[in-house]
Every structure is written in structure tokens, then in C-alpha cells.
FIZA-56409 format. One record per residue (C-alpha): residue number from 1; residue in one letter; chain; x, z, y. Coordinates in pm, whole numbers, always signed. Layout:
BEGIN
{NUM, "A", "A", {X, Z, Y}}
...
//
This chain:
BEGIN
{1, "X", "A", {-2390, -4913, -2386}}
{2, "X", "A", {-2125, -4991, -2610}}
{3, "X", "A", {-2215, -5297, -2710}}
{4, "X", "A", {-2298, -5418, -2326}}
{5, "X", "A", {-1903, -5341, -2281}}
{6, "X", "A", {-1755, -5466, -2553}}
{7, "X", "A", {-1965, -5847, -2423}}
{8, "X", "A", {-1871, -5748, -2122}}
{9, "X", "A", {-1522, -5709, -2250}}
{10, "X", "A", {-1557, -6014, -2436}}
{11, "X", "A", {-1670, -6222, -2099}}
{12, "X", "A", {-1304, -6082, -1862}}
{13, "X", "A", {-1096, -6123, -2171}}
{14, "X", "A", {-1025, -5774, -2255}}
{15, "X", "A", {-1118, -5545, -2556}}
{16, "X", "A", {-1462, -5381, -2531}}
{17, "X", "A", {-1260, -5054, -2589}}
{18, "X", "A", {-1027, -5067, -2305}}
{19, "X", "A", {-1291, -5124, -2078}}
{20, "X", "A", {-1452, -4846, -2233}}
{21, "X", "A", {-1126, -4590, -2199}}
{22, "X", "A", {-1159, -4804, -1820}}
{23, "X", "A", {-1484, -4694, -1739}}
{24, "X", "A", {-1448, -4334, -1855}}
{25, "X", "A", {-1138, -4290, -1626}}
{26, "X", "A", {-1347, -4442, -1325}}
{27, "X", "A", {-1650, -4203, -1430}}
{28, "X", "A", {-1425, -3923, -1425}}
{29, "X", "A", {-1255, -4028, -1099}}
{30, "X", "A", {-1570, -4036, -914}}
{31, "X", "A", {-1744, -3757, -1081}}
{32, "X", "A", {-1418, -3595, -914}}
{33, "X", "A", {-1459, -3691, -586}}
{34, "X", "A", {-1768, -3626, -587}}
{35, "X", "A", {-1766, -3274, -683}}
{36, "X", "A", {-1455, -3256, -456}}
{37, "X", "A", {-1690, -3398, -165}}
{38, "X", "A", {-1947, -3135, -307}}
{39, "X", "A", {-1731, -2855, -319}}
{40, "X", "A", {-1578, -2855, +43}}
{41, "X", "A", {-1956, -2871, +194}}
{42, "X", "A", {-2030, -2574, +9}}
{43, "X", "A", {-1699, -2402, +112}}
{44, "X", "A", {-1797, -2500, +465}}
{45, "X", "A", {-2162, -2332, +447}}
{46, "X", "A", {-2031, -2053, +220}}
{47, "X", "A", {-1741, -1973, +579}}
{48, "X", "A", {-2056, -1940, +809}}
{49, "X", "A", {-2229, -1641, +624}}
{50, "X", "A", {-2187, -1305, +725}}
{51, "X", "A", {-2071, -1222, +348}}
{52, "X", "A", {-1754, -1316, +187}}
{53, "X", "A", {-1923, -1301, -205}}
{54, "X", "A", {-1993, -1662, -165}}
{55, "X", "A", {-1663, -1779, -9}}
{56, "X", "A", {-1513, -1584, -347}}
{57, "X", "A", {-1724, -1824, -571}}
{58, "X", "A", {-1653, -2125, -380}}
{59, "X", "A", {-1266, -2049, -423}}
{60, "X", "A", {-1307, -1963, -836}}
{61, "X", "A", {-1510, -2307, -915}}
{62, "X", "A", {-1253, -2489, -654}}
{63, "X", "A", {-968, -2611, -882}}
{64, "X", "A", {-1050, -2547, -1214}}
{65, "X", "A", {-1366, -2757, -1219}}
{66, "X", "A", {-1171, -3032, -1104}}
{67, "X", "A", {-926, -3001, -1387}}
{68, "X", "A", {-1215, -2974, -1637}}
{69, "X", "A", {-1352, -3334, -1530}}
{70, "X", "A", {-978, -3505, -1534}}
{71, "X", "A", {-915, -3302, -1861}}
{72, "X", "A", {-1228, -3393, -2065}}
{73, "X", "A", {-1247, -3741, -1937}}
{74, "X", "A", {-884, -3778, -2079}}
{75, "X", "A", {-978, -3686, -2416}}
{76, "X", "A", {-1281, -3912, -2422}}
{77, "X", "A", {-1054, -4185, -2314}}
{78, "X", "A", {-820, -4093, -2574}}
{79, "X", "A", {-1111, -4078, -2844}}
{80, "X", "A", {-1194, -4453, -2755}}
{81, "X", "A", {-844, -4565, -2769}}
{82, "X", "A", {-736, -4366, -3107}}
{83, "X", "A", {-908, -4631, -3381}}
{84, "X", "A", {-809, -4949, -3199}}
{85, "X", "A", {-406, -4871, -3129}}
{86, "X", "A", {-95, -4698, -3273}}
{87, "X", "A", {+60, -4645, -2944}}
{88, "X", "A", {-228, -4367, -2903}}
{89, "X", "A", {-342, -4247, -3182}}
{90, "X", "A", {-471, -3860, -3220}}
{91, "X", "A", {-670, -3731, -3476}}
{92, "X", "A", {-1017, -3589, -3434}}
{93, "X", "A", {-985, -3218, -3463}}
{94, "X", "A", {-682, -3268, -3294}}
{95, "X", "A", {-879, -3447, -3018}}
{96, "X", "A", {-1178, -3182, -3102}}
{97, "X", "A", {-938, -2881, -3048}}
{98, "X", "A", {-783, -3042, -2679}}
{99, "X", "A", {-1118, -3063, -2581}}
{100, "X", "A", {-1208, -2689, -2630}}
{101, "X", "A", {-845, -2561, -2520}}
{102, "X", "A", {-957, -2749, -2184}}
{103, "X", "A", {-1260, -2570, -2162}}
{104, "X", "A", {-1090, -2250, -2234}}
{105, "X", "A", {-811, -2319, -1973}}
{106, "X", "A", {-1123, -2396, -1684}}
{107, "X", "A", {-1298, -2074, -1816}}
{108, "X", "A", {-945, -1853, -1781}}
{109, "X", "A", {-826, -1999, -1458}}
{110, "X", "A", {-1158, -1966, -1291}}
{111, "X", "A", {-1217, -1617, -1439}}
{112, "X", "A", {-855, -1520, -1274}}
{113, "X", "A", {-935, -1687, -937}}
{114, "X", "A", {-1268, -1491, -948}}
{115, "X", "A", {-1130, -1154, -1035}}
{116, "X", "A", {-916, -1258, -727}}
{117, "X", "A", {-1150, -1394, -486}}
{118, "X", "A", {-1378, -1082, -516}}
{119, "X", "A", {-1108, -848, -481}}
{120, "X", "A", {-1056, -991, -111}}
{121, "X", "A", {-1444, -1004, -58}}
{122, "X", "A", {-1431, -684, -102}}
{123, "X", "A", {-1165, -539, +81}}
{124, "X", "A", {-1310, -822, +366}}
{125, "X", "A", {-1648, -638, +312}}
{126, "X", "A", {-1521, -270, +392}}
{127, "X", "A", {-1328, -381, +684}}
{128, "X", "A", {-1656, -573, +837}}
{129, "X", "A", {-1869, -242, +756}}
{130, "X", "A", {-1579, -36, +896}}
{131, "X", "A", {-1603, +145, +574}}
{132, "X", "A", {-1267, +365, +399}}
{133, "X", "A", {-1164, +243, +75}}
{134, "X", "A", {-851, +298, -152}}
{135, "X", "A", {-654, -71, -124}}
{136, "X", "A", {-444, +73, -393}}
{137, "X", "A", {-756, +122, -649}}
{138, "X", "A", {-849, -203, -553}}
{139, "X", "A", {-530, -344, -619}}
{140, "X", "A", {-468, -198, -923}}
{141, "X", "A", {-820, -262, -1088}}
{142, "X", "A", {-806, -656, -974}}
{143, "X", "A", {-471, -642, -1154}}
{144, "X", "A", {-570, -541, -1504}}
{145, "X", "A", {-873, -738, -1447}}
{146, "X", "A", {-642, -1035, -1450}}
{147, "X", "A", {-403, -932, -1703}}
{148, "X", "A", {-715, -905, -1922}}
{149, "X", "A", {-816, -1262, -1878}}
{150, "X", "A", {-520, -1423, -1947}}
{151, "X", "A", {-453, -1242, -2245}}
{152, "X", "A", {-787, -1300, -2345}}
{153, "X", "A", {-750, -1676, -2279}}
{154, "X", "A", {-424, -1680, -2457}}
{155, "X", "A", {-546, -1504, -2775}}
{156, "X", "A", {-872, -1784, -2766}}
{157, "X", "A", {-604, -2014, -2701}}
{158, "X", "A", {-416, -1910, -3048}}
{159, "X", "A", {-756, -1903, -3221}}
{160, "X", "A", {-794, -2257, -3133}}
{161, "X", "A", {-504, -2425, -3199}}
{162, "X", "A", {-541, -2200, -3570}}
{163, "X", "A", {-194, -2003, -3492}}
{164, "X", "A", {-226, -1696, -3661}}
{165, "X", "A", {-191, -1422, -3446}}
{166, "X", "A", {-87, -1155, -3721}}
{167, "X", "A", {+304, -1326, -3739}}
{168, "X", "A", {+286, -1280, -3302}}
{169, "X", "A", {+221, -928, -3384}}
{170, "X", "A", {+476, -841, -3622}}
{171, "X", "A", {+723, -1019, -3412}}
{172, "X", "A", {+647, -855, -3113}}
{173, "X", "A", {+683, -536, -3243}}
{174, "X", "A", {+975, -604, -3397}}
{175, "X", "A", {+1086, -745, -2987}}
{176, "X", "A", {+928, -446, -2850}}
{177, "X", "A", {+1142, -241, -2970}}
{178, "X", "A", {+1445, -458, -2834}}
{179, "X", "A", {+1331, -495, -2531}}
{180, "X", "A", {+1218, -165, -2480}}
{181, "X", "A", {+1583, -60, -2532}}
{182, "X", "A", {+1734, -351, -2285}}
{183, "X", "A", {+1407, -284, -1992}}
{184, "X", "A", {+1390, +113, -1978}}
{185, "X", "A", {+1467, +125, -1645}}
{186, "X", "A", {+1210, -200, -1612}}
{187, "X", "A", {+914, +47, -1824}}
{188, "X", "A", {+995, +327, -1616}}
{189, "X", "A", {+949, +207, -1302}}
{190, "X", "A", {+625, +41, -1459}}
{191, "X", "A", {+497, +362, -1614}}
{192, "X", "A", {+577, +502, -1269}}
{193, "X", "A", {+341, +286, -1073}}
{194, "X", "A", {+93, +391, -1320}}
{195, "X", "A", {+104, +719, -1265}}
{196, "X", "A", {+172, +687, -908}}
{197, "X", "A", {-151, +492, -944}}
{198, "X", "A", {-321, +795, -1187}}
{199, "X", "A", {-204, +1114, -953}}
{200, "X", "A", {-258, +927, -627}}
{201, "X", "A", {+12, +1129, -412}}
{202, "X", "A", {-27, +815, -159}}
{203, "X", "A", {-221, +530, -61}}
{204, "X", "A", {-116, +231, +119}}
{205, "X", "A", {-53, +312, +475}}
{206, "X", "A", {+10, +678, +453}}
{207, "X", "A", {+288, +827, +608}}
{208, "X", "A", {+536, +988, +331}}
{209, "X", "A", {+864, +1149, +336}}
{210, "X", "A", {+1090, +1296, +49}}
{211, "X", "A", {+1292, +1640, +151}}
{212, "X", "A", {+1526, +1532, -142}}
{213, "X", "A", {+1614, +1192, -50}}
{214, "X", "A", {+1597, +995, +258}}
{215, "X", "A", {+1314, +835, +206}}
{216, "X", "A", {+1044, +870, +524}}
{217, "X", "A", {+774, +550, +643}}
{218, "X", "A", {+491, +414, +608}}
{219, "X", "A", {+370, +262, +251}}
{220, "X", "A", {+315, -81, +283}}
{221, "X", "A", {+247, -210, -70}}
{222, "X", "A", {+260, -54, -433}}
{223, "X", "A", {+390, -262, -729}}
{224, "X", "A", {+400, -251, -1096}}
{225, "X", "A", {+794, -181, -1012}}
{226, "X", "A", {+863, -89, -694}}
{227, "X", "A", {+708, +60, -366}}
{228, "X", "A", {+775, -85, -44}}
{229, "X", "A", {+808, +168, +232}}
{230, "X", "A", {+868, +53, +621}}
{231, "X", "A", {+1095, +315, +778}}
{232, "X", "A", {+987, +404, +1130}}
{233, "X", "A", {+1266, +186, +1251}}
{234, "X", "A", {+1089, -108, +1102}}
{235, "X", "A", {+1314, -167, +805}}
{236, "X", "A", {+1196, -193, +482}}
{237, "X", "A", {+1350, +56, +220}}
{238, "X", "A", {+1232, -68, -164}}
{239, "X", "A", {+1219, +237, -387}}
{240, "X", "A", {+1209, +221, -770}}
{241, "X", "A", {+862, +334, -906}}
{242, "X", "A", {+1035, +541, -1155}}
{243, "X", "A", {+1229, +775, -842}}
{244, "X", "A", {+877, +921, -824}}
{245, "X", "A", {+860, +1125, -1110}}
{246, "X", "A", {+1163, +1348, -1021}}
{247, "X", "A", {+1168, +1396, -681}}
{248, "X", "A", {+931, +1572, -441}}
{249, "X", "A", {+734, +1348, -207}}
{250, "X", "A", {+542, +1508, +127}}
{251, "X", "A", {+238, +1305, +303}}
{252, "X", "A", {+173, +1420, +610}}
{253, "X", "A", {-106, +1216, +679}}
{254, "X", "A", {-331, +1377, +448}}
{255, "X", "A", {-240, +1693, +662}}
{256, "X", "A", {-598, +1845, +824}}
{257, "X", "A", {-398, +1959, +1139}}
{258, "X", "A", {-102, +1991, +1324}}
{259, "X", "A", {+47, +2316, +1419}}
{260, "X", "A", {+233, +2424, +1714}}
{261, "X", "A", {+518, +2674, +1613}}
{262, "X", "A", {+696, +2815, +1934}}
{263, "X", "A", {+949, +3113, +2086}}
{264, "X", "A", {+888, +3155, +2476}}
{265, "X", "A", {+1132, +3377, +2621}}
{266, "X", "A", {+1088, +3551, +2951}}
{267, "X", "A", {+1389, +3769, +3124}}
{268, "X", "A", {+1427, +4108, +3051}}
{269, "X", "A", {+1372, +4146, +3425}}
{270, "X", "A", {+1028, +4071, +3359}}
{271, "X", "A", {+959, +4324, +3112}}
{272, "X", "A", {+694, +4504, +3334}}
{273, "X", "A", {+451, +4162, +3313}}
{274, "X", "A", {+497, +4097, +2929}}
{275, "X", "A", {+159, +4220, +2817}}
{276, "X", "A", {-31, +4032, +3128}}
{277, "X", "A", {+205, +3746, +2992}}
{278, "X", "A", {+85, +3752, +2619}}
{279, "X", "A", {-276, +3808, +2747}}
{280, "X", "A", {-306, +3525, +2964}}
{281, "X", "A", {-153, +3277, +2711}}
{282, "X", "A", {-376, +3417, +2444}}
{283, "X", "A", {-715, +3362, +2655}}
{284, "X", "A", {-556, +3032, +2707}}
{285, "X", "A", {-481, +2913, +2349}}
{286, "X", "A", {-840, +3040, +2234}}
{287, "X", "A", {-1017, +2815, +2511}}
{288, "X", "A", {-853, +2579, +2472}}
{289, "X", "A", {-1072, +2244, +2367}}
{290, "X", "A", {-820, +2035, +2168}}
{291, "X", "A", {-730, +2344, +1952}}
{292, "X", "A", {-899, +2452, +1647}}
{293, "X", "A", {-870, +2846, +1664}}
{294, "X", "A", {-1076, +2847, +1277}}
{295, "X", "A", {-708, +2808, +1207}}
{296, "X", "A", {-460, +3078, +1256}}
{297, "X", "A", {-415, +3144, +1610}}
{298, "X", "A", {-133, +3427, +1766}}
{299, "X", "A", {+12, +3473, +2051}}
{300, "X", "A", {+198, +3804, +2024}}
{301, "X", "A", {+559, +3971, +2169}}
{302, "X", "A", {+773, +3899, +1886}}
{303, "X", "A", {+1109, +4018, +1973}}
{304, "X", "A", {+1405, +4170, +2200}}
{305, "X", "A", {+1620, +3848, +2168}}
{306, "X", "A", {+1971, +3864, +2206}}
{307, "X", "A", {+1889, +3714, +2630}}
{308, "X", "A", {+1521, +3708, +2624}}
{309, "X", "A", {+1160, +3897, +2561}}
{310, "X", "A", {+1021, +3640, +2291}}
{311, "X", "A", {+696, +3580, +2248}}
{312, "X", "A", {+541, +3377, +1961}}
{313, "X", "A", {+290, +3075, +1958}}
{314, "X", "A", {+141, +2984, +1689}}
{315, "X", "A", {-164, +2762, +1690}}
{316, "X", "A", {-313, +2394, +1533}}
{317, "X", "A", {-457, +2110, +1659}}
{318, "X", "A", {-771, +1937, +1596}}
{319, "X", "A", {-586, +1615, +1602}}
{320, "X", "A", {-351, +1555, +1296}}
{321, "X", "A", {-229, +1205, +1509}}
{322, "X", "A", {+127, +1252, +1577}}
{323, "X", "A", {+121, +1089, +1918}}
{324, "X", "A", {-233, +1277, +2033}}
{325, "X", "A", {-15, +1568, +1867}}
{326, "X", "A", {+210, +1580, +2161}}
{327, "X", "A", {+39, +1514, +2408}}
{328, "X", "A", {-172, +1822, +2315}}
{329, "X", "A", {+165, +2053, +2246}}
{330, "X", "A", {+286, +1976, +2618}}
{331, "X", "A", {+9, +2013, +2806}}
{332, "X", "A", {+34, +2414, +2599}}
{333, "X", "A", {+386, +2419, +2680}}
{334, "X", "A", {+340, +2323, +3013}}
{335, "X", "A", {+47, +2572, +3092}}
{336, "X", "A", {+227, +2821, +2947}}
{337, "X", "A", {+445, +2801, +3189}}
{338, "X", "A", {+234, +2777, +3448}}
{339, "X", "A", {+93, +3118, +3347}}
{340, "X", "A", {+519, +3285, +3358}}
{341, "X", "A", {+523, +3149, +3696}}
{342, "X", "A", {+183, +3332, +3803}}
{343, "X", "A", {+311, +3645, +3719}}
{344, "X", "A", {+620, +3644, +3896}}
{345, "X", "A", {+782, +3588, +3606}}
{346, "X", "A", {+1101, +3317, +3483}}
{347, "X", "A", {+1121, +3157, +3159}}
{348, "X", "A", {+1480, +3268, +3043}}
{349, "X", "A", {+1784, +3132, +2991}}
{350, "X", "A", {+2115, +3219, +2788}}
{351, "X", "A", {+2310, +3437, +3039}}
{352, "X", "A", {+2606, +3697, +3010}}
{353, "X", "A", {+2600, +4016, +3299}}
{354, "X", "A", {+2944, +4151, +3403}}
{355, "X", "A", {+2940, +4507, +3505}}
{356, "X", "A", {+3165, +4514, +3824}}
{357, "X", "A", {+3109, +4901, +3851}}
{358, "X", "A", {+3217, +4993, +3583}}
{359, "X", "A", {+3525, +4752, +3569}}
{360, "X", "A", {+3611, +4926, +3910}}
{361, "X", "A", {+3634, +5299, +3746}}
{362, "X", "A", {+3838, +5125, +3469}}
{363, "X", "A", {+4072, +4982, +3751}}
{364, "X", "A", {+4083, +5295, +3974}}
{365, "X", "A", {+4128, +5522, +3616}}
{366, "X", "A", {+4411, +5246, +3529}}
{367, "X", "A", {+4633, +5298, +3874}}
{368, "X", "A", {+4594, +5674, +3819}}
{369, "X", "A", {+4722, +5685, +3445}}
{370, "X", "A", {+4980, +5418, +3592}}
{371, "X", "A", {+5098, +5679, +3883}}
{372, "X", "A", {+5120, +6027, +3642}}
{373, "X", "A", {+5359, +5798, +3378}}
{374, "X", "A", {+5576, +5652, +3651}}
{375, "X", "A", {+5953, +5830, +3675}}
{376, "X", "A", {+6011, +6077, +3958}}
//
């Protein structure tokens, strides 16, 4: 083959071996579009399946296969050219090495692209089987997954280009240390995500609230720094990993139910129904369908308020939904008073009574005292 070129070469009036670097180039350019011809056809076949392991293949072997081609052609080129110019001139194990660092950066960019093309198949596979699973996990295990390649790429990287790794070492401890001192706010809020990630107080989309600080939304994503939290009037508050580890976080939506805690008070007026009162809303919390009596259930006369005869409700609901919540507490509320009102009974109100009688005597015993003391 060479020798066909270099007559070939001989026959245009060019050097065999630039029409050999020539014909590599072309060889790799249409090896190239080829597999790029290849590669979309597959992507398209790999988007009709019902599974999305495929799709995460198609998107590893995408890019970095196409670099590999360009990248090893290059070097064969330049191993043509080398002997027969000084304008490019390499030696071989310099030429030997480029060629394995390119296979090593193919190998660590499509291992990366994998690690994150199956961590969407999967979280696309739950959500097609309607199936729970912990985004954070996932999250968090496709990023050390990926931190793992590329320092394993890098170290292979060192190893090839004969850099001994011992000197990195000994300089990055001594740098550790410095930074270290400079970043401790930086590790902390790392170390924080980690063992936000390790205790697992929340989870993406739960509902959290801090009775120390102002902090109350919905997660939205967990970093190696900070946690993103949308506030329930849509703004987006950015707390510090590290703010984790001293205050005291609450998240109600790992709650199993939601209770209903109230004080009904009826008139004093009304005293004589108070036990039919109590009774009927009892019989009516315990049959009720959208409450879960398993739970602590009472409905008892509590008190002589300071304007009213207070009886207590205490009771859960099967939902732990904040909006079904509601709905459930009024239609108790509102039976409850339904059940007053059948007994001839008022729900009361703060009010003050004035005893006119007696303010009368008081009067009449006032003139009196006011006639004996006049002067005769």
C-alpha cells in the first residue's frame, strides 16, 4: 500500500508521504461520518423502545467515539509525517504515549457519560413503572461514580505520560492543609451534604421547616454545598449545607397523619345539653370515614372558660395531604356545629353581663346614705 502511494505520489507530483498523512485524514473523515451516520440511526431505534438502557448507551458511545477516530487518525498522520519533515517532527513514544492518552480520554469520557446516562434511565425507569425511589441516593451515587472515573482517568493519565504521582501527593498534602484553612466554610458545607446525604432527614421534594430559623418549602435539589429550598411563595431560599448540623429541621411530610386539635365553646346557658353535646360529637368523630380513630380520639368537656363550656377535639386524619387535610377538618367543624344547633344550643362568643338589679340597690342604698349625711 505504501509503495502504490508513494507512485501514486510520484505520478500528481507530491511526496508518497503526504498523500499518505492525505489519505489517513480522509479515512478518518469518513470513518467519522460514517459512524456519525451510524450512530444517529441507532439513537433513533434506541428512542422507540419502551426502555431507556439503550438510549443511555447510545448517548455514552455518542461523542467520545468520534473523538477517538479524529484523535488516532491524527497521530497516524503525524507518524507518517515525523521522518520526512522538521516542521513536524515527534518522537515515537512520544507519538506511542498520545496514542494511548487518546484512548484513555475516549475510555474516561464515555465511562462519565455512562455513569450519567444510566442515572437518568433509571430515574426514567421508576417514573414509567410508577415506582418510589430516593432521587437523592441516586444523585449522590451517580456523583461519586463520576468523581471516581475521572480521577481514575487522571491518575492513568499521569501513569502514561511517566509523571510520578508520589511528588502530586506530597504536594497536595502539603496544599491540603492550606486550603483546608482558606475553604472551611467550603468543607463544611461539603461534609454537610454528606451527612445530610448519610442521616437522610429529607429527600428531594419533601416539605421541611426549621423552628429555629425561617427556613420552610419544598426541597428542590441537594448539592455538595448548598440545598435549594422553594418557599411556598415560590422563591427560592439557598441554604448552606453546613446550617444543617446545628439547627433543628421538621418534615412534615414524612408525618403518618394529621391531627385536628380544637376548643368548642357552648354558652353557659346551655349547660343543661353539654353531655348530649359531647355525646353526639363523639359518635360522630368515631364514624366518621376519613378519620383514623387507631389514633387517639377524645371528645371530652374540658373546661369552665372564662365565657364558655369548652369542650375538646382531638382526633387524626387518614390523609396526611395538607389540602385533603382541610377539607376533612371543616366538614368536622362544620358538623359539629350542626350537632350545637340540634340541641338548642349556640356556639359562644366573648360577652360581658351587667347586673342592672343589683346596680339599682347600689343606687337606691346611694340616695339613702346621700339623704342621712345631708345638713338639717
Amino acid at each position: 500500500m505504501t509503495d502504490y502511494l508513494d507512485r501514486l505520489g510520484g505520478v500528481v507530483g507530491m511526496p508518497g508521504w503526504v498523500l499518505q498523512a492525505f489519505v489517513i485524514i480522509l479515512a478518518a473523515l469518513l470513518l467519522e461520518v460514517l459512524y456519525r451516520h451510524f450512530i444517529n440511526r441507532l439513537e433513533q431505534y434506541a428512542s422507540k423502545t419502551r426502555h431507556h438502557w439503550d438510549d443511555a448507551l447510545v448517548y455514552a458511545g455518542k461523542r467520545p467515539i468520534s473523538l477517538l477516530i479524529w484523535w488516532q487518525g491524527v497521530v497516524m498522520a503525524a507518524r507518517v509525517m515525523t521522518p520526512h519533515t522538521e516542521f513536524v517532527y515527534f518522537s515515537s513514544e512520544f507519538l506511542g504515549a498520545m496514542q494511548q492518552l487518546g484512548l484513555v480520554v475516549a475510555a474516561t469520557w464515555f465511562a462519565f457519560r455512562l455513569a450519567t446516562g444510566f442515572e437518568r434511565a433509571y430515574v426514567a425507569e421508576r417514573i414509567r413503572r410508577n415506582e418510589a425511589f430516593d432521587i437523592t441516593t441516586t444523585s449522590v451515587l451517580g456523583r461519586i461514580v463520576r468523581i471516581a472515573v475521572v480521577l481514575t482517568g487522571a491518575l492513568t493519565t499521569l501513569s502514561i505520560l511517566e509523571i510520578p504521582i508520589s511528588g502530586f501527593l506530597a504536594a497536595g498534602g502539603v496544599g491540603g492543609i492550606a486550603v483546608g484553612l482558606a475553604a472551611r466554610d467550603l468543607l463544611a458545607n461539603f461534609f454537610g451534604g454528606f451527612m445530610v446525604f448519610m442521616d437522610r432527614p429529607f429527600s428531594v421534594g419533601d416539605w421541611v421547616r426549621s423552628p429555629d430559623q425561617e427556613i420552610e418549602g419544598t426541597v428542590e435539589k441537594i448539592g455538595w454545598r448548598m440545598t435549594t429550598i422553594r418557599k411556598f411563595d415560590k422563591r427560592p431560599m439557598y441554604v448552606p449545607n453546613a446550617t444543617f448540623a446545628t439547627i433543628t429541621v421538621e418534615n412534615p411530610s414524612r408525618m403518618t397523619h394529621r391531627r385536628i386539635f380544637e376548643h368548642i365553646g357552648i354558652r353557659y346557658d346551655d349547660q343543661h345539653v353539654v353531655r348530649a353535646v359531647v355525646d353526639g360529637i363523639r359518635e360522630m368523630i368515631l364514624a366518621h370515614e376519613d378519620l383514623d380513630t387507631s389514633q387517639t380520639t377524645m371528645v371530652q368537656f374540658d373546661s369552665y372558660g372564662p365565657h364558655s363550656l369548652d369542650i375538646m377535639v382531638y382526633c387524626f386524619t387518614r390523609t396526611k395531604v395538607w389540602t385533603e387535610y382541610h377539607a376533612v377538618r371543616e366538614d368536622v367543624l362544620l358538623k359539629i356545629g350542626e350537632i350545637i344547633a340540634s340541641h338548642g344550643a349556640e356556639i359562644a362568643f366573648p360577652t360581658r353581663t351587667v347586673k342592672l338589679e343589683q346596680a339599682e340597690q347600689m343606687a337606691q342604698e346611694q340616695d339613702r346614705q346621700d339623704s342621712i349625711d345631708e345638713p338639717r
